[in-house]
N, C-alpha and C positions, 0 to 999 in steps of 0.2 A: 400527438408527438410520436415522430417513429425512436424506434428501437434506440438507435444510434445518439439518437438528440436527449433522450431518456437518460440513459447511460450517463452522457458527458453533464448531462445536468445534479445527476444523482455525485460523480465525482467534484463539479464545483462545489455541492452544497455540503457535504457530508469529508469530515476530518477522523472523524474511529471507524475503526475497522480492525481485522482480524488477518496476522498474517501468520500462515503457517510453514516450517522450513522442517528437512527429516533430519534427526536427531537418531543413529543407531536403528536406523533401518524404521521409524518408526514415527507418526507423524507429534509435532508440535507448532502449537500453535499458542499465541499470545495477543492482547490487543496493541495497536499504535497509532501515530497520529501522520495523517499523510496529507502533503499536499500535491497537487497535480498538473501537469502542462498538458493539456489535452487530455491523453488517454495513457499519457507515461506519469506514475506516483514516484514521491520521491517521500521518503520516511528518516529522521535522523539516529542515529546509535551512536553507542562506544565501540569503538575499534576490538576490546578486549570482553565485548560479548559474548554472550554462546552463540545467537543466530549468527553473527560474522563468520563464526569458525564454522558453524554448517553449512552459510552460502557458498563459504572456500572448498567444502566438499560437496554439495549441490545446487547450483544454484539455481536451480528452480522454485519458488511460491505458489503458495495457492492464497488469494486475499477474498474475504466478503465483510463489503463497503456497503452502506447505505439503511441499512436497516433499521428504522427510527422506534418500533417497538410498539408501534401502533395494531400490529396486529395482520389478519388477512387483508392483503390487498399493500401492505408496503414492499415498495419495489426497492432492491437491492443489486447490487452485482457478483456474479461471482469472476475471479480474473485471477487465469493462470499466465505467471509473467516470467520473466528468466531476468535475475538482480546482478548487478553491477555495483563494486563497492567503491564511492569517491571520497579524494580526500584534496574535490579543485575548492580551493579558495573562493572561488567566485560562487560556487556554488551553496558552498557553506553560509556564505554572507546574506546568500538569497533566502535561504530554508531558516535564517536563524532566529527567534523570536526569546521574547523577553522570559517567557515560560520556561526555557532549556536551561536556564541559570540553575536552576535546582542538581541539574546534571552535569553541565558544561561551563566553564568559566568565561566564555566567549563562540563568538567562531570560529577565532585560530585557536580552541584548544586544540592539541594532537590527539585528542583521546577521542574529538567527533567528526565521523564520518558520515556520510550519507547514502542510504540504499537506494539505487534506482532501478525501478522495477518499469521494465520494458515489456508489454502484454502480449502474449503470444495467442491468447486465447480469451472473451468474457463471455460471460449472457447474463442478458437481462431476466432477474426471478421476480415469480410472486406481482407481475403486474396489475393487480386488480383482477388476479386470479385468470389469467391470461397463462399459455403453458410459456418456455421460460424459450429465450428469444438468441439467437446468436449475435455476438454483435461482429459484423467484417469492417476489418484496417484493410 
């Protein structure tokens, strides 16, 4: 499987992951749960988050998806993306699952927004101990 097909497959199968935003010059990072259209994730929040307020001052991420904890040889991504914060409708309805309830009262709550992280950069790591692979959009 090349690189690329790797990748997209490690995105369909894999929901946690790791995204990181600067906070005071300084990195943080948190897990979430993402789902994905191709090679564009989309991740839900509250509008009155902290990463909201850091994407409003940077929007740049750094995310790593895929890591199942197997060990040597689990391939992983790592994907630097630039986030866009929505609050379409349609979109919300798309991303919204029964799970969010704990957070969100629906998907017209006002309080959930959705990050969508457009990739400007990934590679492919750790492929069966392969060195780690770029992936081209």
């Amino acid at each position: 499987m090349e690189a690329k097909e790797t990748a997209l497959h490690i995105l369909d199968e894999s929901r946690l992951g790791t995204m990181a935003t600067v906070s005071g010059g300084k990195p943080h990072s948190r897990y979430m749960t993402f789902l994905n259209d191709g090679f564009t994730l989309f991740t839900p929040t509250s509008k009155g988050s902290e990463k909201v307020d850091e994407l409003e001052s940077n929007p740049y991420t750094h995310i790593l998806i895929g890591y199942e904890g197997d060990g040597f040889g689990d391939a992983y991504l790592e994907i630097l993306g630039r986030v866009s914060i929505s609050e379409d409708e349609g979109l919300k309805e798309k991303i919204w699952n029964d799970r969010m309830k704990n957070w969100f009262e629906g998907p017209h709550d006002p309080k959930l927004v959705i990050l969508k992280v457009s990739p400007e950069s990934a590679r492919l790591m750790n492929k069966s101990g392969e060195p780690p692979q770029d992936i081209q959009f």
